[in-house]
C-alpha positions as CSV (number, residue, x, y, z in Angstrom):
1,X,-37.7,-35.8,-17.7
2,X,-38.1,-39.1,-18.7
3,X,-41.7,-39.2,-17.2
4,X,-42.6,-36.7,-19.1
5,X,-41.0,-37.9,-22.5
6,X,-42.6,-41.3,-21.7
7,X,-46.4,-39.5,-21.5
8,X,-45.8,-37.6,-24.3
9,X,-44.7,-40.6,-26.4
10,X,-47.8,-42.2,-24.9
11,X,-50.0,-39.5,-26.2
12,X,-48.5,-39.3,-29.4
13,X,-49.1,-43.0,-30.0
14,X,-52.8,-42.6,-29.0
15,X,-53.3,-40.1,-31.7
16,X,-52.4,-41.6,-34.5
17,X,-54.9,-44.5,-33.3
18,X,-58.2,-44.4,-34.7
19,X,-60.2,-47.0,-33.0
20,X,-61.5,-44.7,-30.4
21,X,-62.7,-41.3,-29.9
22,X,-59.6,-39.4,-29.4
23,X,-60.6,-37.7,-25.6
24,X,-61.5,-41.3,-25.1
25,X,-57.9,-42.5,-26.1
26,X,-56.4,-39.6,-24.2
27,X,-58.3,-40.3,-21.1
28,X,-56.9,-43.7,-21.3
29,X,-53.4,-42.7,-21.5
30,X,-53.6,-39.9,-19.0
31,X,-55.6,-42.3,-16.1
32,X,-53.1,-45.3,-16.9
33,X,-50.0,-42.6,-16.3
34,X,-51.9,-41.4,-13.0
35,X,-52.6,-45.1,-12.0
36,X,-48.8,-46.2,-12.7
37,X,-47.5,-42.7,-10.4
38,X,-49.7,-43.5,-7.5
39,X,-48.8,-47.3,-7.6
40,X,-45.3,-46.8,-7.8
41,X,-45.5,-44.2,-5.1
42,X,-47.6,-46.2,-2.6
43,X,-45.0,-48.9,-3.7
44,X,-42.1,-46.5,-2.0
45,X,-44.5,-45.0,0.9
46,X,-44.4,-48.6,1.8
47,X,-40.8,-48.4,2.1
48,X,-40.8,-45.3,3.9
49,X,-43.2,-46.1,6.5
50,X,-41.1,-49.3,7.3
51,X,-38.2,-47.0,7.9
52,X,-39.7,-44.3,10.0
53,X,-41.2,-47.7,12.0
54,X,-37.4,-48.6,12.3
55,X,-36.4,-45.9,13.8
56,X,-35.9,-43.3,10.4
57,X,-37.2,-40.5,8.4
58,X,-38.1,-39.8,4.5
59,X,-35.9,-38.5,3.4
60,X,-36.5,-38.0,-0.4
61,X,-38.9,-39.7,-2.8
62,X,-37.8,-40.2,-6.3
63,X,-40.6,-41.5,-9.2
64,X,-39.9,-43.1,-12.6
65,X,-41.9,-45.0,-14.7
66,X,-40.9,-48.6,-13.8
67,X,-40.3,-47.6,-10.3
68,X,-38.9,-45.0,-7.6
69,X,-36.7,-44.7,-5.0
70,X,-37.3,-43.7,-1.7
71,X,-34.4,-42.1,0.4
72,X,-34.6,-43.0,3.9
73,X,-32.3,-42.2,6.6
74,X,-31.5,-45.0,10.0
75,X,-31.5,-44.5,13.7
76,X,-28.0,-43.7,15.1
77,X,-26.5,-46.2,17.4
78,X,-27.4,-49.2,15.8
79,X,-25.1,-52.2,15.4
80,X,-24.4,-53.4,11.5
81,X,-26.6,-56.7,11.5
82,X,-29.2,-54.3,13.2
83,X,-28.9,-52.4,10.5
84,X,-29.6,-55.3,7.6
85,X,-32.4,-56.4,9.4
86,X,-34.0,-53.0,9.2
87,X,-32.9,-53.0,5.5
88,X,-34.9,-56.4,5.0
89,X,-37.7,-55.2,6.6
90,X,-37.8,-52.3,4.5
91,X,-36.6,-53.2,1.2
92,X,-39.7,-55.8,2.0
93,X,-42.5,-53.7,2.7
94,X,-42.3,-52.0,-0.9
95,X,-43.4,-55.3,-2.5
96,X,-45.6,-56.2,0.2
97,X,-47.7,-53.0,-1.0
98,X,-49.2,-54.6,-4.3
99,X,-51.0,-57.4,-2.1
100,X,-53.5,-55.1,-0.6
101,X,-53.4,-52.9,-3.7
102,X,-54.3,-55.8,-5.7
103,X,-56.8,-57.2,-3.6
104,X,-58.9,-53.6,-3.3
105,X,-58.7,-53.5,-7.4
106,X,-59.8,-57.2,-7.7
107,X,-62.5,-56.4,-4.9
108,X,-63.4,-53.0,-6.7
109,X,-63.6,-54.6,-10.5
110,X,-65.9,-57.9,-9.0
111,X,-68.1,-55.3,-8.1
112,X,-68.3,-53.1,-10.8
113,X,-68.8,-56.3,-13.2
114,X,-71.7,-57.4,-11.2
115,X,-73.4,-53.9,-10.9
116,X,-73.3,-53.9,-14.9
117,X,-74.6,-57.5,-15.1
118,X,-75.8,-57.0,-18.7
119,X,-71.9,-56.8,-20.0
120,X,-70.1,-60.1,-20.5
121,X,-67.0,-59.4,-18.5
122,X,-64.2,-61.7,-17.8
123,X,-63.5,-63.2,-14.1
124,X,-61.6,-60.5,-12.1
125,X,-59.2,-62.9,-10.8
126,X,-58.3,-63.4,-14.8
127,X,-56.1,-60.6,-14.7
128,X,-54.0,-61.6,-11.8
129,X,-52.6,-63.8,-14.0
130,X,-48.9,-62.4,-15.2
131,X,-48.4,-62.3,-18.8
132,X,-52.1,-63.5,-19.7
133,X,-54.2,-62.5,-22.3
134,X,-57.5,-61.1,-21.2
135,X,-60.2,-59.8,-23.1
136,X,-61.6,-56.2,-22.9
137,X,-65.1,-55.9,-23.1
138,X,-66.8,-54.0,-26.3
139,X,-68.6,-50.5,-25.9
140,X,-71.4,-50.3,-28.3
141,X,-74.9,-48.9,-27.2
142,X,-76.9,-51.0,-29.5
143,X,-75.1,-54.3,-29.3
144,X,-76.2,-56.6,-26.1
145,X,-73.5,-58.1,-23.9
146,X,-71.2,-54.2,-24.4
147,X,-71.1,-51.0,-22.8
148,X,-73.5,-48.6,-23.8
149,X,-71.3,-45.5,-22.9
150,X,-67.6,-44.8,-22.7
151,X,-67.8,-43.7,-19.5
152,X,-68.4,-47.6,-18.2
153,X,-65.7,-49.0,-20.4
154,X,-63.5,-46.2,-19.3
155,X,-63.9,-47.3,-15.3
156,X,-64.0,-51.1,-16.0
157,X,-60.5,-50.7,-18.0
158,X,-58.8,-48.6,-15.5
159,X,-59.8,-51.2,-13.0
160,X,-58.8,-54.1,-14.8
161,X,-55.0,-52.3,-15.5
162,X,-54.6,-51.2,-12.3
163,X,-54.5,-55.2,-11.3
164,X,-52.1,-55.6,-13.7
165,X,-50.3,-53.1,-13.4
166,X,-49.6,-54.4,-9.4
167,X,-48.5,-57.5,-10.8
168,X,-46.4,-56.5,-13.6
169,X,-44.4,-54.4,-10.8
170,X,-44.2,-56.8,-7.8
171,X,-42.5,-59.5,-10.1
172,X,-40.0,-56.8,-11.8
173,X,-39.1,-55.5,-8.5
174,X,-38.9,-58.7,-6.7
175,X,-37.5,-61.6,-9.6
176,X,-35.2,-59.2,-11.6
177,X,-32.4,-59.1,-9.1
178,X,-30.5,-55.9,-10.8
179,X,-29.3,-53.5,-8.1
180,X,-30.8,-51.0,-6.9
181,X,-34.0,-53.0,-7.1
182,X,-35.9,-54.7,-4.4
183,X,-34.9,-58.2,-5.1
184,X,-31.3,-57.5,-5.4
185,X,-31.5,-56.2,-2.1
186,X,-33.7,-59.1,-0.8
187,X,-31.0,-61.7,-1.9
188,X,-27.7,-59.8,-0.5
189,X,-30.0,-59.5,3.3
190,X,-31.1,-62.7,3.2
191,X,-27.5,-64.8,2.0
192,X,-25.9,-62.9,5.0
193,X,-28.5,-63.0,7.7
194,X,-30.0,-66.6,6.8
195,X,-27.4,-68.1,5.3
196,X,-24.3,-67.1,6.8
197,X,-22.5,-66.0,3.4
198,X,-19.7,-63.2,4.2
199,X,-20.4,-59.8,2.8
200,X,-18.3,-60.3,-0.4
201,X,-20.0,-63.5,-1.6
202,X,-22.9,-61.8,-1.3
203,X,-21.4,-58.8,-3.3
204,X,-19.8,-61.5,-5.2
205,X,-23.8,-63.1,-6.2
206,X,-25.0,-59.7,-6.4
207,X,-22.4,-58.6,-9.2
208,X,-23.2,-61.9,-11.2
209,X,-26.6,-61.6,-10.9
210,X,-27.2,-57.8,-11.7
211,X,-24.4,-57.2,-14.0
212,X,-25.6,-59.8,-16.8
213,X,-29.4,-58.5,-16.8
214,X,-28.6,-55.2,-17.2
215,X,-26.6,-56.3,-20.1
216,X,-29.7,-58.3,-21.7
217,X,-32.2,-54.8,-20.9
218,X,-29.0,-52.9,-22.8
219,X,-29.1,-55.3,-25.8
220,X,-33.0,-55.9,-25.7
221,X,-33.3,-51.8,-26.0
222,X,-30.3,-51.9,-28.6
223,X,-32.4,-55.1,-31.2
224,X,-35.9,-53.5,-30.4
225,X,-34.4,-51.0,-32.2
226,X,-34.6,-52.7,-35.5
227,X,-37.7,-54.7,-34.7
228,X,-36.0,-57.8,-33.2
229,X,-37.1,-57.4,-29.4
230,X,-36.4,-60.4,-27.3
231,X,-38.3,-58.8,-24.0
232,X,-41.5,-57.5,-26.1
233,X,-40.3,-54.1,-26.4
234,X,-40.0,-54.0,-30.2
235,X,-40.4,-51.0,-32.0
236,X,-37.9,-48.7,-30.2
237,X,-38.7,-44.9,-29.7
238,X,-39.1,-44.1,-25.6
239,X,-39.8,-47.7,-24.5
240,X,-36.1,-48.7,-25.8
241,X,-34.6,-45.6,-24.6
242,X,-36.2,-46.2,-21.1
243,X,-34.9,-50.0,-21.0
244,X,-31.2,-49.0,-22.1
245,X,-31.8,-46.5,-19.8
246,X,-32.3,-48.8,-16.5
247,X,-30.1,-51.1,-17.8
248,X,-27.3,-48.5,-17.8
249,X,-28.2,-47.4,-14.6
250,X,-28.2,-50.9,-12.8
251,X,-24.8,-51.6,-14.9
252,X,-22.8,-48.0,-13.3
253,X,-24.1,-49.3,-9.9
254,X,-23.0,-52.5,-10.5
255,X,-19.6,-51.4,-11.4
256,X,-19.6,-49.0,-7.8
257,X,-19.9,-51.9,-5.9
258,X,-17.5,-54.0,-8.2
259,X,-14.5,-50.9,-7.3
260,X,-15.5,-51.2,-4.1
261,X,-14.5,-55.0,-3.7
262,X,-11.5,-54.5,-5.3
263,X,-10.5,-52.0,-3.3
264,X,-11.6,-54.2,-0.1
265,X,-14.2,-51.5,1.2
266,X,-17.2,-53.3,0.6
267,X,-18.2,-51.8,4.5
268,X,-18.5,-48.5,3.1
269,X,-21.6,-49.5,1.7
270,X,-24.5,-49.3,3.3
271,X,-25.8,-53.1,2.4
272,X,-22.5,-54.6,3.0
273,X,-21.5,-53.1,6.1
274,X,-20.8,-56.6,7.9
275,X,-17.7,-56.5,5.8
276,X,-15.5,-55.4,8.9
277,X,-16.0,-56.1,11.9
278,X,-16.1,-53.5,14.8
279,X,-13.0,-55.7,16.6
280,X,-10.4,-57.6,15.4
281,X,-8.1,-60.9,17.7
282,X,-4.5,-59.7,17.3
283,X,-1.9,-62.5,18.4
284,X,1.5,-60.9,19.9
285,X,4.0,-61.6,22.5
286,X,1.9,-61.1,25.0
287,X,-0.9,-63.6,24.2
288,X,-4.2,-63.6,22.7
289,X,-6.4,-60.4,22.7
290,X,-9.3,-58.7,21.1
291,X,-8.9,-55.2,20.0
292,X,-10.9,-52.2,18.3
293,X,-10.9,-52.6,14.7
294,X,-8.8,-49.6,13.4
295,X,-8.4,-51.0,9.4
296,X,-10.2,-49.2,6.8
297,X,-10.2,-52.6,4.3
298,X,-12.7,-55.3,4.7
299,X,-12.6,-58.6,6.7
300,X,-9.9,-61.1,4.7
301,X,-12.6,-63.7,3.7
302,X,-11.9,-67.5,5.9
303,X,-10.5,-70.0,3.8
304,X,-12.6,-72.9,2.8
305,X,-11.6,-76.1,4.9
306,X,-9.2,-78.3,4.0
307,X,-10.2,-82.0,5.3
308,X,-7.4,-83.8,6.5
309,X,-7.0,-87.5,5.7
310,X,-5.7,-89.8,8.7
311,X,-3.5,-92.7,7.7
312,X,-5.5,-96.1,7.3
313,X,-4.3,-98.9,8.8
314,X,-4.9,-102.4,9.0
315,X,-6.7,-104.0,12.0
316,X,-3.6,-106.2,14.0
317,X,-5.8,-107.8,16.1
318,X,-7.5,-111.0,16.7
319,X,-10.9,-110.8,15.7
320,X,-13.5,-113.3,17.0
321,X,-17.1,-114.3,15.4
322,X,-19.9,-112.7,17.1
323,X,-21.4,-116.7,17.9
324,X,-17.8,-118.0,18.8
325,X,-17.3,-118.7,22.4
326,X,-14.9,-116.3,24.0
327,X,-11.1,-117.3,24.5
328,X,-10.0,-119.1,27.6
329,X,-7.0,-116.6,27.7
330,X,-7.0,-113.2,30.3
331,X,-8.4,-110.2,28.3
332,X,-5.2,-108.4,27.6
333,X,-3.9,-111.0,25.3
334,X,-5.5,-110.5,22.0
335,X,-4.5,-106.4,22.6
336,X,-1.1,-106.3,21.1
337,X,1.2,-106.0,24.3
338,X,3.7,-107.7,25.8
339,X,2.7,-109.4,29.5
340,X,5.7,-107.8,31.0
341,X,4.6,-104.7,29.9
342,X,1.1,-105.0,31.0
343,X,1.9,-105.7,34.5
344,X,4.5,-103.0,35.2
345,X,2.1,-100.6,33.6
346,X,-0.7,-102.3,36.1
347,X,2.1,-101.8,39.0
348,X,2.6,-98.2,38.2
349,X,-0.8,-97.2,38.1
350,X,-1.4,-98.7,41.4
351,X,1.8,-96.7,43.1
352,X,0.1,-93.5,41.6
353,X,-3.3,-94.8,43.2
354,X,-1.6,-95.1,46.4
355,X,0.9,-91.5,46.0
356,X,-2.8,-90.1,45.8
357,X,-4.6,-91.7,48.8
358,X,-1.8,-90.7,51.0
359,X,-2.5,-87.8,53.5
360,X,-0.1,-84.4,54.3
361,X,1.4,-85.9,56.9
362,X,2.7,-89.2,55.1
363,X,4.0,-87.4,51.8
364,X,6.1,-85.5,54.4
365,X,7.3,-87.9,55.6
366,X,8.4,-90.0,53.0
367,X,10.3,-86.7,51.5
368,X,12.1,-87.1,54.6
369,X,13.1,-90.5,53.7
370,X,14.3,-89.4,50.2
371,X,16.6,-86.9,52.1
372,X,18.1,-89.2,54.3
């Protein structure tokens, strides 16, 4: 329903304009809500096909106006790290979308700007700039340099949003790390496949990460309310309830994932599987041995190293400079050790060379000896 309240809210707003013709101001609102559904569901097609290339099916598309999500299901039979490397590749390929999407737009509006030559029209690649303030051309059919008919201004606008709107979405999906979106995702794959980090500190960056933005989105929609709009969404109505909306949303997630920790079943989740392992060393009477993993609570997390500090001790030696001419005494002098010492050490090395060297026949016979 929020779709609907959303395009409704839209059209409202685009009555009470009066800059425009009013079918030209609901044209605009109806092909920008048509532009935003089919980029946001060729954003999760491109998650789907990944899976289906993995191995899985669709399950279940879901649309919204800042995003979607597409249900997928996985191929049976594979192991857990299998499993988070098809959920990279996947949880990739949405983003990856808007590249080609945005190159066909920025291909399609150079085009269109250079079959009407007599309109000044700003550079295409203007609006792949985030956050930028680009120009819209005028429409007037007596003025030189505009539009003479709606019709041309219509086509060169929906172009020019269509760009931005691929931008807009790749950087909230990818650098606003608030689960379930793709770049919350993208960090707990990549901390435990590139950089070694156990399943709970990834939960552990995931929960610090998602849980304080969807607090700001809560607040922002909460002040926009009253004009005061730290994210530019001042004025309230459906674009606060939309951003309290995904903020709540994120935050109950957040919180599953948090219960889940605390109640050490992090592998129940299907991004944190690696939590247990499928076998477990068990150390008993009988030795060493490795064992199916029957426990239904994560792995206990390894302890960070302790280093060990050996006792420092002065050098007892006779040092010599590297230019001084080497004493006249035997090389076992300067080492600490008594002479005696050294040579009954030397002698009992030599009787084990020789107890070595001595063939089957001579060890029996000097066991013999001992005997007698």
């Amino acid at each position: 329903w929020f779709l609907v309240i959303f395009f409704i809210k839209q059209l409202v707003d685009a009555v009470n304009e009066h800059q425009l013709p009013l079918w030209v101001r609901v044209t605009l609102v109806t092909g920008n809500e048509l532009l935003l559904l089919g980029t946001v569901l060729c954003h999760e097609m491109g998650h789907g096909t990944m899976a289906r290339r993995c191995g899985g099916t669709i399950a279940e598309v879901l649309l919204w106006p800042f995003g979607g999500i597409c249900f997928t299901t996985r191929p049976s039979g594979r192991s857990p790290r299998e499993k988070l490397v098809d959920d990279l590749y996947i949880v990739a390929a949405g983003p990856a979308t808007h590249f080609p999407m945005s190159g066909a737009w920025v291909a399609l509006l150079a085009a269109y700007a250079a079959a009407c030559s007599h309109v000044v029209t700003p550079s295409a690649w203007k609006y792949l700039v985030p956050f930028s303030s680009v120009g819209s051309p005028c429409v007037d059919p007596h003025w030189p340099g505009c539009f003479h008919s709606y019709a041309g201004f219509l086509t060169y606008t929906f172009l020019s949003r269509a760009i931005q709107l691929n931008v807009m979405l790749f950087l909230f999906n990818v650098f606003f790390p608030m689960y379930p979106m793709d770049g919350a995702k993208l960090i707990v794959c990549s901390l435990q496949l590139f950089c070694g980090a156990s399943a709970r500190c990834a939960a552990k960056v995931l929960l610090w990460t998602s849980i304080p933005l969807s607090i700001i989105f809560i607040g922002d929609a909460l002040l926009s309310a009253v004009g005061k709009s730290f994210l530019g969404g001042g004025g309230g109505g459906v674009n606060s309830a939309l951003m309290a909306y995904m903020g709540l949303m994120c935050l109950a997630e957040s919180y599953k994932i948090y219960r889940l920790y605390v109640e050490e079943r992090l592998y129940t989740h299907p991004l944190f599987e690696l939590a247990r392992s499928d076998t477990s060393r068990v150390v008993d009477r009988n030795g060493a041995s490795t064992r199916l993993n029957t426990s239904e609570r994560d792995d206990p997390e390894a302890a960070n190293p302790q280093v060990q500090f050996s006792e420092i001790r002065a050098f007892a030696g006779q040092g010599r400079s590297l230019n001084q001419a080497p004493p006249s005494s035997t090389p076992y002098q300067n080492m600490g050790m008594p002479a005696e010492s050294r040579q009954a050490w030397l002698k009992r090395m030599e009787e084990d060379q020789a107890q070595r060297g001595k063939t089957v026949r001579e060890l029996e016979d000097d066991r013999l000896m001992q005997k007698r």
